[in-house]
N, C-alpha and C positions, 0 to 999 in steps of 0.2 A: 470333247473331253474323254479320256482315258482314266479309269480308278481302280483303287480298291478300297474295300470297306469291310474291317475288323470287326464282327460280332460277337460282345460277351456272354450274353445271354440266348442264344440262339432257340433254344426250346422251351425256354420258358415264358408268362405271359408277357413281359418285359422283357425289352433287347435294348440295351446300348452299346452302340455301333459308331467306330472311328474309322478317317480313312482319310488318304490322300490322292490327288487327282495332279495330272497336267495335259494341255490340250493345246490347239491352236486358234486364235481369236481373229477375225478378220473384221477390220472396222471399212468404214466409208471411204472415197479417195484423198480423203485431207490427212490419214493417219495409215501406215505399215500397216499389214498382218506381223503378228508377234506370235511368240510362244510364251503359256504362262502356268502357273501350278499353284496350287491350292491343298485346303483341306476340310473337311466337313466332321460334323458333332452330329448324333442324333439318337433318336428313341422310337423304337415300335411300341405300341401296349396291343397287343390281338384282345380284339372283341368280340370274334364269336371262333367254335373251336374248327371251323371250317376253312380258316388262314385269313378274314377280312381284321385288319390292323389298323391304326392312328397311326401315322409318320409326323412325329416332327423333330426337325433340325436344322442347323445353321451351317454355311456355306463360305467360305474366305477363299475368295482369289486374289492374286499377284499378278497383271503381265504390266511389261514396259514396253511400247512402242513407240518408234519413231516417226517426227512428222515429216511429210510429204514435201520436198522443196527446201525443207529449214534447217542446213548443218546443226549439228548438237541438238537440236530440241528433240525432245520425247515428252510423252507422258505416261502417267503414273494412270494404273486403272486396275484397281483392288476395290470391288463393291462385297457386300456382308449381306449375303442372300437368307434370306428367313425362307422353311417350308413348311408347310402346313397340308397332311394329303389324307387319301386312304389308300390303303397296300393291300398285296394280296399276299400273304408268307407260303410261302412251300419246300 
């Protein structure tokens, strides 16, 4: 995956940060490799003035690929990723 990610708050103890991504997904031999894109929501709070930060935010991707063998069929494969980290900010 390829992105970028908009921060409002950059230098301050809170940052919320938007962004959109698109990448290439390659599944198992029952299903194509696809192309797909997304976009992600999130929030740093920095905890100590040294750049150690919370990350949390959420994740949406889209891709459709095609299955292996089976004129017309595809699927749909958009999961809603929760994150939960520590960051370094600089």
């Amino acid at each position: 995956n390829v992105g970028v990610n908009f921060h409002f708050f950059a230098r301050s103890r809170f940052d919320l940060y938007l962004g959109a991504f698109a990448g290439w997904s390659d599944f198992d031999t029952e299903v194509d490799a696809a192309f797909g894109y997304g976009g992600v929501l999130g929030f740093d709070i920095g905890l100590t003035q040294s750049g150690l930060a919370l990350t949390l935010g959420v994740r949406y991707s889209q891709t459709d690929a095609d299955v292996t063998g089976v004129s017309g069929a595809s699927i749909s494969y958009d999961p809603l990723v929760y994150q939960l980290g520590l960051g370094w900010r600089f």
